[in-house]
C-alpha positions as a Markdown table, in Angstrom:
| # | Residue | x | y | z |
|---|---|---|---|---|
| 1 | Unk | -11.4 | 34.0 | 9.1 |
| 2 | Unk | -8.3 | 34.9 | 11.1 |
| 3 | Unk | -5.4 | 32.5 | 11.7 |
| 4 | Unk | -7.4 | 29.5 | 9.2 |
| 5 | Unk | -4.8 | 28.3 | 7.1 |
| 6 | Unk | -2.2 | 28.5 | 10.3 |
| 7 | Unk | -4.6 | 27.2 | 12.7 |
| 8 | Unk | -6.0 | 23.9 | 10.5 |
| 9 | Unk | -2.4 | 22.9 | 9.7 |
| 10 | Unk | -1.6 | 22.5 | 12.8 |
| 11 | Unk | -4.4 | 20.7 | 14.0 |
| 12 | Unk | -3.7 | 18.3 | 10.9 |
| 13 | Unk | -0.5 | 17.3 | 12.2 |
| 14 | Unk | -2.1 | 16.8 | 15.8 |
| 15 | Unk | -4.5 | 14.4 | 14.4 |
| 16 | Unk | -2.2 | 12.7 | 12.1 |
| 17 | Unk | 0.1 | 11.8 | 15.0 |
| 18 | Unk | -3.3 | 10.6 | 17.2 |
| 19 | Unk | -3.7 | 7.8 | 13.9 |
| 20 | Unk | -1.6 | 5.3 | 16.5 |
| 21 | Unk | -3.3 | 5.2 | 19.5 |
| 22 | Unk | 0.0 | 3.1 | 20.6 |
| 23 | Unk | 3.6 | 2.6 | 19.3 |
| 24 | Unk | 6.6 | 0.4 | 20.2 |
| 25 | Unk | 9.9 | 0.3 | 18.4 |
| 26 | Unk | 10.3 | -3.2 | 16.6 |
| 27 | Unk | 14.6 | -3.3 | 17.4 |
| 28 | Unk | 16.3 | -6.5 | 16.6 |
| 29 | Unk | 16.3 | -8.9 | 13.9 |
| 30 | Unk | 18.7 | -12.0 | 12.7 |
| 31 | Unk | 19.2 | -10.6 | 9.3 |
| 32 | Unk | 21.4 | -12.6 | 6.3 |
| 33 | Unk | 22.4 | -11.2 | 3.1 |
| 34 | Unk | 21.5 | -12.4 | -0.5 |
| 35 | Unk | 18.1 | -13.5 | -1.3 |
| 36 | Unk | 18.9 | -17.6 | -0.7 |
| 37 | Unk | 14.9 | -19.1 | -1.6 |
| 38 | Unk | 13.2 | -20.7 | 1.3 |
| 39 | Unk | 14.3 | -18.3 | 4.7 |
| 40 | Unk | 10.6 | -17.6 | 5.4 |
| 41 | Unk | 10.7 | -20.8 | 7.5 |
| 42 | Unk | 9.2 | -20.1 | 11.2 |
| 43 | Unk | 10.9 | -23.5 | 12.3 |
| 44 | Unk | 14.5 | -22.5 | 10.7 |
| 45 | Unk | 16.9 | -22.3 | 12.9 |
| 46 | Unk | 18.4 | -18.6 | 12.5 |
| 47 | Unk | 20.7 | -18.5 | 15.7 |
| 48 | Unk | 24.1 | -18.2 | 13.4 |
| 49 | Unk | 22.8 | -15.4 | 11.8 |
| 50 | Unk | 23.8 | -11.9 | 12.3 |
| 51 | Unk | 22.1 | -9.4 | 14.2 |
| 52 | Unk | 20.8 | -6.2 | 12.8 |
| 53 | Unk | 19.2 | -3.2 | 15.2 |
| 54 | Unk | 16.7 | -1.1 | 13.4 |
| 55 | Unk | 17.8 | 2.1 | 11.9 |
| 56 | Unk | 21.2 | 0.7 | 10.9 |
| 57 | Unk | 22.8 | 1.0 | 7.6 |
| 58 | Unk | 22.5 | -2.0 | 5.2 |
| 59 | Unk | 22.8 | -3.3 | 1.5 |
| 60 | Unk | 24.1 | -0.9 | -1.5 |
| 61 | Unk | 23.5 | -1.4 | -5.7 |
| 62 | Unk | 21.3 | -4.4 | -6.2 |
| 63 | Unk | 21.7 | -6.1 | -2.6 |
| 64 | Unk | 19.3 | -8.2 | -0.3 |
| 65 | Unk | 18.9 | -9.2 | 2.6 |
| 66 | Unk | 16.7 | -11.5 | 4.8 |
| 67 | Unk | 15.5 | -9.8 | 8.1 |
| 68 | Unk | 13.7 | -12.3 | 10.6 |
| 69 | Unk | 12.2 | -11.3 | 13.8 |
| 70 | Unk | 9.1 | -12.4 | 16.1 |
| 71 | Unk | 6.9 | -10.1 | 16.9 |
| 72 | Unk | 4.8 | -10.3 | 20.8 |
| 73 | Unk | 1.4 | -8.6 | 20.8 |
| 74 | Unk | 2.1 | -6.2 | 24.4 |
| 75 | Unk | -1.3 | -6.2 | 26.8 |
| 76 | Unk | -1.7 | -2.6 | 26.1 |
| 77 | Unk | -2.7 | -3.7 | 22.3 |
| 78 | Unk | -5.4 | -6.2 | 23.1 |
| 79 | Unk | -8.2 | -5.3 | 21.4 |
| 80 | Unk | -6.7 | -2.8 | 19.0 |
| 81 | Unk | -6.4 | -3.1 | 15.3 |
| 82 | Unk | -2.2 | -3.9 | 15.0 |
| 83 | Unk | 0.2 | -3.4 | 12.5 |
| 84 | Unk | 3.8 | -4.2 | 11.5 |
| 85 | Unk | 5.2 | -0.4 | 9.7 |
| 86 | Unk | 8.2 | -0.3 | 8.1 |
| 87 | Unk | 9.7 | 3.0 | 7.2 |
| 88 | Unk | 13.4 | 3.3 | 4.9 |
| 89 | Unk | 14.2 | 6.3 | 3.8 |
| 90 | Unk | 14.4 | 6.8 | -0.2 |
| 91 | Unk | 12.0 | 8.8 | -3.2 |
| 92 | Unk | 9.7 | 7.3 | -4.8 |
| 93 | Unk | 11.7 | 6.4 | -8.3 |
| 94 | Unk | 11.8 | 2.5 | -7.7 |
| 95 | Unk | 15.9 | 2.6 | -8.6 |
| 96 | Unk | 16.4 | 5.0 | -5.2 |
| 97 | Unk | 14.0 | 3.3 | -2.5 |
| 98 | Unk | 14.2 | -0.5 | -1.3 |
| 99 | Unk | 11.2 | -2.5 | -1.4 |
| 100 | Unk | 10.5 | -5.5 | 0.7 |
| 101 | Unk | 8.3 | -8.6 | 0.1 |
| 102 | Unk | 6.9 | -9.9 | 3.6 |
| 103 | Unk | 6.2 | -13.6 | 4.9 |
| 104 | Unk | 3.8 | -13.2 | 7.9 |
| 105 | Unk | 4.0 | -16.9 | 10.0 |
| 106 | Unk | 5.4 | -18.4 | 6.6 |
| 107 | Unk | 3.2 | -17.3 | 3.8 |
| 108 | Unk | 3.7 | -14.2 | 1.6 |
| 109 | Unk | 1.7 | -11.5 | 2.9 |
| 110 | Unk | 2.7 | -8.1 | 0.7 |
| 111 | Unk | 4.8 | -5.7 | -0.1 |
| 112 | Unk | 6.0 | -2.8 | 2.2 |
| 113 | Unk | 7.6 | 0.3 | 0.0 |
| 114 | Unk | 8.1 | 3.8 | -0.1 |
| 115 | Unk | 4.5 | 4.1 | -1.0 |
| 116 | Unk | 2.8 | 1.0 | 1.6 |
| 117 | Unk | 4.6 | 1.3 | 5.0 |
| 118 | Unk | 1.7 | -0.8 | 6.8 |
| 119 | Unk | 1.0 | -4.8 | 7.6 |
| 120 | Unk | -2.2 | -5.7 | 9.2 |
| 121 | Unk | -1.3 | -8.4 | 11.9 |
| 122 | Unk | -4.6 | -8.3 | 13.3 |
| 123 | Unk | -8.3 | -6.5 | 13.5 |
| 124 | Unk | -8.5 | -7.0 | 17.0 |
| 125 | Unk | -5.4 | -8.0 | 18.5 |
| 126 | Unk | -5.2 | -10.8 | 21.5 |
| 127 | Unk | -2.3 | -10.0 | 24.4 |
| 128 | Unk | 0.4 | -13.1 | 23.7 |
| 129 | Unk | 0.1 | -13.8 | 20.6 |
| 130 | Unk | 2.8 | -14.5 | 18.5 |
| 131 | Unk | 3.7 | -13.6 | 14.2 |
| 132 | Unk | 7.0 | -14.8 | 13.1 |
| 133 | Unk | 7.9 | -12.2 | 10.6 |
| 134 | Unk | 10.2 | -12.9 | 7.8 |
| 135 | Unk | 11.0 | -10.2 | 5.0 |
| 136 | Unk | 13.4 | -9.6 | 2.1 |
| 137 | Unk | 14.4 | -6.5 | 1.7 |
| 138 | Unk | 16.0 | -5.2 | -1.6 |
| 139 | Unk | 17.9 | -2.3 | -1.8 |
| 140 | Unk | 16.7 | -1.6 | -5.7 |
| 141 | Unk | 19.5 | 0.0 | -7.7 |
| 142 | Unk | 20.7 | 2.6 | -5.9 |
| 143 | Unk | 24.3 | 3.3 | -5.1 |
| 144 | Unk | 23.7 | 3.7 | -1.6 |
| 145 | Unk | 23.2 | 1.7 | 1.4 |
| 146 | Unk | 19.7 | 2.0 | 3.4 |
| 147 | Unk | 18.2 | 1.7 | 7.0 |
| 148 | Unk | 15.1 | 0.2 | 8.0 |
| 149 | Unk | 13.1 | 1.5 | 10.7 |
| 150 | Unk | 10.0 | -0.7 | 12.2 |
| 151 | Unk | 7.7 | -0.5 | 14.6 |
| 152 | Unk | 4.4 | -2.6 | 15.9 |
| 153 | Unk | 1.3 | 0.3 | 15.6 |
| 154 | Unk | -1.9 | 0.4 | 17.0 |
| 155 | Unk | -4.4 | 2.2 | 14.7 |
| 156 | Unk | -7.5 | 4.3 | 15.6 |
| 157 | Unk | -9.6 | 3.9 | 11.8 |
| 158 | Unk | -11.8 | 7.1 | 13.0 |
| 159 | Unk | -8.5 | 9.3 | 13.2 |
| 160 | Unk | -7.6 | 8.2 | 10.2 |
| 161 | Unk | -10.6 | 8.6 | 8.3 |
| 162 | Unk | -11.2 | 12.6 | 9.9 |
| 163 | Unk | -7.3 | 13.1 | 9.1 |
| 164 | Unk | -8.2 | 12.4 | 5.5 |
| 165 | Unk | -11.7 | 13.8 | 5.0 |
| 166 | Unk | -10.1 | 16.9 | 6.9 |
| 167 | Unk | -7.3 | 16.9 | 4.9 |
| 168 | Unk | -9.0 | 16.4 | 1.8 |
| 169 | Unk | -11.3 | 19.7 | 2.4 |
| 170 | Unk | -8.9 | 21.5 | 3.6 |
| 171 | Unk | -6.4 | 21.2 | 0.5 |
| 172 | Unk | -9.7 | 21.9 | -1.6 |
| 173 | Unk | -10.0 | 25.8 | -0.2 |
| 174 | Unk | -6.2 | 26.1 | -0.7 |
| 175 | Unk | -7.1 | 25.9 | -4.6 |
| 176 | Unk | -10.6 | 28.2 | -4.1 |
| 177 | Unk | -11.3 | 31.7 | -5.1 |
| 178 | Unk | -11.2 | 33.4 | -1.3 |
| 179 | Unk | -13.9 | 35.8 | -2.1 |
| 180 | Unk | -16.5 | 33.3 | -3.2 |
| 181 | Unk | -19.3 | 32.5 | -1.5 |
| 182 | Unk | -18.3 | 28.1 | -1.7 |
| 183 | Unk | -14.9 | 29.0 | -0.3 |
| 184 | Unk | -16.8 | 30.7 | 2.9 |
| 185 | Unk | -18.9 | 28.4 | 3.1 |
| 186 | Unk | -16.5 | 24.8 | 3.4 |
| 187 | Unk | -14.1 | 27.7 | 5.4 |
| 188 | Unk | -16.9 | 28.0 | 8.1 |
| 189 | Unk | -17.6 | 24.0 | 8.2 |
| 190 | Unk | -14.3 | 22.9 | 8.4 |
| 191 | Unk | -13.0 | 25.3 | 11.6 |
| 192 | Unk | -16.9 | 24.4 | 13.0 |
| 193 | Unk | -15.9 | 20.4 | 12.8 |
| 194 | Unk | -12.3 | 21.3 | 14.1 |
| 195 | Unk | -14.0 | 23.0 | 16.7 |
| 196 | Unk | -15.8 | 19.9 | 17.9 |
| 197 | Unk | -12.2 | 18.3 | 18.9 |
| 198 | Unk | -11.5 | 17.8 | 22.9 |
| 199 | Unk | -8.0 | 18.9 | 22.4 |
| 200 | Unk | -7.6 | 19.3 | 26.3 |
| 201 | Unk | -6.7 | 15.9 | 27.1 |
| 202 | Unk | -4.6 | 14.9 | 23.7 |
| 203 | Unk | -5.2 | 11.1 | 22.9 |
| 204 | Unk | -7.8 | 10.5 | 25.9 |
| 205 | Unk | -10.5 | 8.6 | 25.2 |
| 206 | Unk | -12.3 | 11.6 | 25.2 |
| 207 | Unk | -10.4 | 13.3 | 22.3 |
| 208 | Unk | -11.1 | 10.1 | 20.3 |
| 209 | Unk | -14.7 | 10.2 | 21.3 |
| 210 | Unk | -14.8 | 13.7 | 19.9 |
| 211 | Unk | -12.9 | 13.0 | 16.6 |
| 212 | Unk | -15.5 | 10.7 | 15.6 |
| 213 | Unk | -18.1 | 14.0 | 16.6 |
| 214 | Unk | -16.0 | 15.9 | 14.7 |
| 215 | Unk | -16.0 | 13.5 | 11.4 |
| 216 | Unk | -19.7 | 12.6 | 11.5 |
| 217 | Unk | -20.5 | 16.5 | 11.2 |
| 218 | Unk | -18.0 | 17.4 | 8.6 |
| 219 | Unk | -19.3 | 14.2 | 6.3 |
| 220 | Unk | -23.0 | 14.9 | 7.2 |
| 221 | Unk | -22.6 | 18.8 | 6.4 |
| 222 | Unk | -20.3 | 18.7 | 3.4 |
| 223 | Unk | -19.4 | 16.5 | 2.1 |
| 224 | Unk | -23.1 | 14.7 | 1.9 |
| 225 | Unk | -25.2 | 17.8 | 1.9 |
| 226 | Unk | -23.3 | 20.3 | -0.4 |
| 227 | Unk | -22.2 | 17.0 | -3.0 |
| 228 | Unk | -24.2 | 17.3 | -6.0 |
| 229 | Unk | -25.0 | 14.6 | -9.2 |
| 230 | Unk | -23.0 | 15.6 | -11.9 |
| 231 | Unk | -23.2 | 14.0 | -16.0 |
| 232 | Unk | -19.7 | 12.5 | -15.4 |
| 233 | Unk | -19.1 | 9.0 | -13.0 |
| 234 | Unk | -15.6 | 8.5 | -12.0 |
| 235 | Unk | -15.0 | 4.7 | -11.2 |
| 236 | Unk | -11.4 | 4.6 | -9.4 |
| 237 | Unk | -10.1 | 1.2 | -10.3 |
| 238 | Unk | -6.5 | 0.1 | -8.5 |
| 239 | Unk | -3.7 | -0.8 | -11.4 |
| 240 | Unk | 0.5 | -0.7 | -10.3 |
| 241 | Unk | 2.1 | -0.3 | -13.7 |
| 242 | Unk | 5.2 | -2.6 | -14.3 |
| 243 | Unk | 7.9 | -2.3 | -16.7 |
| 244 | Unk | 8.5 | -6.2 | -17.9 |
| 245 | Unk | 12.4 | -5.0 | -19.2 |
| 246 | Unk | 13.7 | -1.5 | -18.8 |
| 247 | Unk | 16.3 | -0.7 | -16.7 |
| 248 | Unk | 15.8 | -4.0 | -14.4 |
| 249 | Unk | 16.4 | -7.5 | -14.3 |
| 250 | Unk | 13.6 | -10.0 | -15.2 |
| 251 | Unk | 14.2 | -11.5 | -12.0 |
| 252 | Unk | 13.3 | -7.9 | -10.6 |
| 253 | Unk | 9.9 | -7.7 | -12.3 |
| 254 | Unk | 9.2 | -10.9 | -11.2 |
| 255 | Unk | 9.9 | -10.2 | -7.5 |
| 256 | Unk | 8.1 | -6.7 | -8.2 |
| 257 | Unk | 4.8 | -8.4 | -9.3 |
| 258 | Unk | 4.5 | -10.9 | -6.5 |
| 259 | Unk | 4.9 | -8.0 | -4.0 |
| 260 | Unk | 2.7 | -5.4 | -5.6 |
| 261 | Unk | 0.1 | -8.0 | -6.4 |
| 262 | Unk | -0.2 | -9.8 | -2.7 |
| 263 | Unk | -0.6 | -5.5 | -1.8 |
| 264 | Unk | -3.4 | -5.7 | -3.7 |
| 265 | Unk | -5.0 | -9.4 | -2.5 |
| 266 | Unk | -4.3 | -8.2 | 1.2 |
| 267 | Unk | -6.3 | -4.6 | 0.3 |
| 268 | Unk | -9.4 | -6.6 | -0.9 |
| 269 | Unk | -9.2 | -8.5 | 2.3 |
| 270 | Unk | -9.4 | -5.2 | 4.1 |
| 271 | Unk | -11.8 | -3.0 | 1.9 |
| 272 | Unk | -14.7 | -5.3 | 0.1 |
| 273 | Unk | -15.1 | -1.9 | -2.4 |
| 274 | Unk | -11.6 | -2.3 | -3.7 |
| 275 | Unk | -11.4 | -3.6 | -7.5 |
| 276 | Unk | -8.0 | -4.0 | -9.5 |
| 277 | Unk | -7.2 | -4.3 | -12.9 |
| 278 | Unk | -3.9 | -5.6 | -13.8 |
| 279 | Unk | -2.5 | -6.1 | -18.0 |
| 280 | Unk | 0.3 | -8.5 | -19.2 |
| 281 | Unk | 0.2 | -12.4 | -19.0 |
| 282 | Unk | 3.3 | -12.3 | -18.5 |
| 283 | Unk | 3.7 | -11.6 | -15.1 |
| 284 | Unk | 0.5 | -13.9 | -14.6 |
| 285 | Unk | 2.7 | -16.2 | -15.7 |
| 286 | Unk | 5.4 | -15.6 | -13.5 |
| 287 | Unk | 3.1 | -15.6 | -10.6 |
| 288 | Unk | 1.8 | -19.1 | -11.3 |
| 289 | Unk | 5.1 | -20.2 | -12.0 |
| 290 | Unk | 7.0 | -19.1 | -8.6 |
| 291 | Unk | 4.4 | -17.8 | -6.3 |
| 292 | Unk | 1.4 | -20.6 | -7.1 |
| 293 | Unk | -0.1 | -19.9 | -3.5 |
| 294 | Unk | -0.5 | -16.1 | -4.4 |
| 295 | Unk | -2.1 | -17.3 | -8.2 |
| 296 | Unk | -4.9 | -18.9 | -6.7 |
| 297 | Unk | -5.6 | -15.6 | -4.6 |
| 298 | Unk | -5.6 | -14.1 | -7.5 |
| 299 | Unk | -7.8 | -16.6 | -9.5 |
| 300 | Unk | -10.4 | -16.4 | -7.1 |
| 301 | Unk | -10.5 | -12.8 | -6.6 |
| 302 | Unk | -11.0 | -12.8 | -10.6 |
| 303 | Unk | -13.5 | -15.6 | -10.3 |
| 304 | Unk | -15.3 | -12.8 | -8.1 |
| 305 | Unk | -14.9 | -10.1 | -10.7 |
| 306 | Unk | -13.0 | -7.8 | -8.3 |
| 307 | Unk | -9.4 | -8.6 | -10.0 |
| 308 | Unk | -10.1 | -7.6 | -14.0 |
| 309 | Unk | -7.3 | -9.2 | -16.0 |
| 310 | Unk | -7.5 | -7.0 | -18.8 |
| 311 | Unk | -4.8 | -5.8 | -21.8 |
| 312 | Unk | -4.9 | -7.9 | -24.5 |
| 313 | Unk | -1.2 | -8.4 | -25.4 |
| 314 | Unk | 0.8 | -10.8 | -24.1 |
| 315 | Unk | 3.6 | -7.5 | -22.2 |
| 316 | Unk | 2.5 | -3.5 | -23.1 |
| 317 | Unk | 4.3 | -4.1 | -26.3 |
| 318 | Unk | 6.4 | -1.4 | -28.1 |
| 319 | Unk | 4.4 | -0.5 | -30.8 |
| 320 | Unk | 7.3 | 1.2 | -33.1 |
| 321 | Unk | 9.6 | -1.2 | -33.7 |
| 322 | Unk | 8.0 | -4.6 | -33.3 |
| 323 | Unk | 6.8 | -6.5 | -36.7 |
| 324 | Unk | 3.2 | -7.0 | -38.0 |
| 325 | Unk | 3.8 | -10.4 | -37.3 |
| 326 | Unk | 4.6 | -9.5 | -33.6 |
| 327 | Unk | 1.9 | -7.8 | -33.0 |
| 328 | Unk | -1.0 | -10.1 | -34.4 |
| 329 | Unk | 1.0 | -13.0 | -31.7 |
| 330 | Unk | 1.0 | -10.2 | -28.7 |
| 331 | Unk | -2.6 | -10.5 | -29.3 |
| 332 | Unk | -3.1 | -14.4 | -29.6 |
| 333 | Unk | -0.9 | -15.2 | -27.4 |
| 334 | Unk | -2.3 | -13.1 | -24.6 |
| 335 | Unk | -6.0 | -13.5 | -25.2 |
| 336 | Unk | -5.5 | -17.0 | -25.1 |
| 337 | Unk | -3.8 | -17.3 | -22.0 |
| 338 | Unk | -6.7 | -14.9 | -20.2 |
| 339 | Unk | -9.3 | -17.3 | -21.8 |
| 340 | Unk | -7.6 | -20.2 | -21.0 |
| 341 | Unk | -6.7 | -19.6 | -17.3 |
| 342 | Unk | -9.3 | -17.0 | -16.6 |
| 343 | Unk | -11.9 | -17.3 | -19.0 |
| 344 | Unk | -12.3 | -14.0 | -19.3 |
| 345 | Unk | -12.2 | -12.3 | -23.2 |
| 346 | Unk | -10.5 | -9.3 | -23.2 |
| 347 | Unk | -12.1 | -6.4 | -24.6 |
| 348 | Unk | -9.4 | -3.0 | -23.5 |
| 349 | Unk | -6.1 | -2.7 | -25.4 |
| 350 | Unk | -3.9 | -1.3 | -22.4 |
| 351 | Unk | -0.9 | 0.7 | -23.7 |
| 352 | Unk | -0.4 | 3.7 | -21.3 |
| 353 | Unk | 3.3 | 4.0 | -21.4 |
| 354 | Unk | 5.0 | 2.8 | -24.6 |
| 355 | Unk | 5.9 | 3.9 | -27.8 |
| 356 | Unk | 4.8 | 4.2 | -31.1 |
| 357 | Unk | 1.1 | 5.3 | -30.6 |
């Protein structure tokens, strides 16, 4: 087919900009540095703080800083599923990209990073109201300073979901054999579905009225009538593997864990399919011990058997240099706690990146 590759790449970016139906820069914030406890306050009076325009340089090695900004919901968004993104520029080693733990109307709400750049504010948003947003930002250990760039989103879920099952295919015939029969075949279905697409009037409600066309035939016609059962079932359970020490602070891993881990409460709000399994008393520990709201999320979610604490040892031990003696205490120390706060009996030692195998 003449032209595919060119011509389904470009329709890919089309679509992927079409994911927000609307946009409007987020701008100003009354930002502090240093990561003083308590700043997520909607009554605290931030007037003396400085002010801080999005998309302007801040922090450097090891530095924080509290942003706080309220955030309108525009008439034009009624209705729409909203979001707070957050975009800062960085790669995805931790150490080179800042992270940011958000407080949504007071309470901890998740973790925006170089991987998570989306807040859900709302499923169907109401012109007026009102989120106080308050968010720490940490500029990890780089020796650099950072910008932050935000923005309040409206998302269309059907563009989304066609941008992926598209993209998904269409990365699939990049890695086919061209002259086989398969790679004609998903070829032919793909620029058919593509074809489907109101182009003519980008971002009408027409063009979104054919996406949803254009996604119904594409899951209809591949990827339910040419899947087939196969021997071997893949269950894709969510995990975010933490380093306890290595080349952090403890105060780091502790701040890490609340953020990744109110991700992963705020995803189970969102997708009722989504199941996590996370190792190490340890940070359980921490979480109780300076996040207590967040540890009873997490307690019920386990109570539900959608959050598997699961591991064994107390931390993903080294397994080289530690003692006989350590190891039979990683073991009773940690069972116990998961018994004893969880009841749950661990059964899976979890050791995927530590030495002495």
């Amino acid at each position: 087919m003449h032209f595919y590759k060119e011509k389904i790449a470009k329709r890919l970016e089309e679509i992927e900009t079409s994911i927000y139906r609307r946009q409007e820069p987020v701008t100003s914030f009354k930002v502090k540095e240093g990561k003083e406890p308590g700043l997520q306050d909607p009554a605290l009076n931030d007037s003396s703080w400085a002010n801080y325009t999005s998309g302007s340089p801040w922090g450097g090695y090891g530095k924080y800083q509290w942003f706080r900004t309220k955030l309108t919901v525009p008439k034009e968004f009624a209705g729409e599923q909203i979001a707070f993104r957050l975009d800062s520029p960085g790669d995805v080693l931790w150490k080179n990209s800042a992270e940011y733990t958000v407080y949504v109307n007071g309470k901890l709400n998740q973790g925006l990073d170089s991987f998570h750049h989306e807040l859900i504010l709302a499923d169907k948003a109401r012109a007026g109201d009102t989120y106080q947003l308050a968010i720490l930002g940490f500029n990890a250990l780089a020796d650099k300073k950072t910008v932050t760039v935000t923005k309040l989103v409206a998302i269309d879920r059907v563009a989304e979901d066609y941008y992926y099952n598209l993209k998904t295919a269409y990365d699939s015939t990049l890695l086919m054999d061209e002259k086989s029969t398969d790679y004609f075949t998903v070829v032919k279905l793909i620029n058919d579905s593509v074809n489907l697409i109101d182009f003519r009037q980008f971002m009408s409600a027409g063009y979104y009225e054919s996406l949803k066309t254009a996604n119904d035939y594409l899951a209809d016609n591949l990827y339910k009538k040419m899947s087939s059962k196969s021997e071997v079932i893949i269950d894709a359970i969510g995990h975010t593997h933490i380093d306890v020490a290595w080349l952090w602070q403890l105060s780091h891993t502790r701040e890490k864990s609340a953020r990744s881990f109110s991700t992963a409460v705020k995803y189970m709000d969102s997708y009722p399919d989504y199941i996590f399994m996370q190792s190490q008393p340890q940070l359980y520990a921490y979480m109780k011990e300076s996040y207590p709201e967040l540890y009873e999320k997490i307690k019920k979610r386990i109570a539900e058997k959608r959050w598997q604490p699961e591991g064994g040892m107390w931390v993903e031990a080294d397994c080289n240099l530690i003692s006989g003696e350590s190891m039979i205490r990683q073991f009773l120390v940690g069972k116990a706690f998961f018994k004893e706060e969880f009841n749950v009996d661990n059964k899976i030692l979890w050791l995927p990146d530590v030495f002495g195998y």
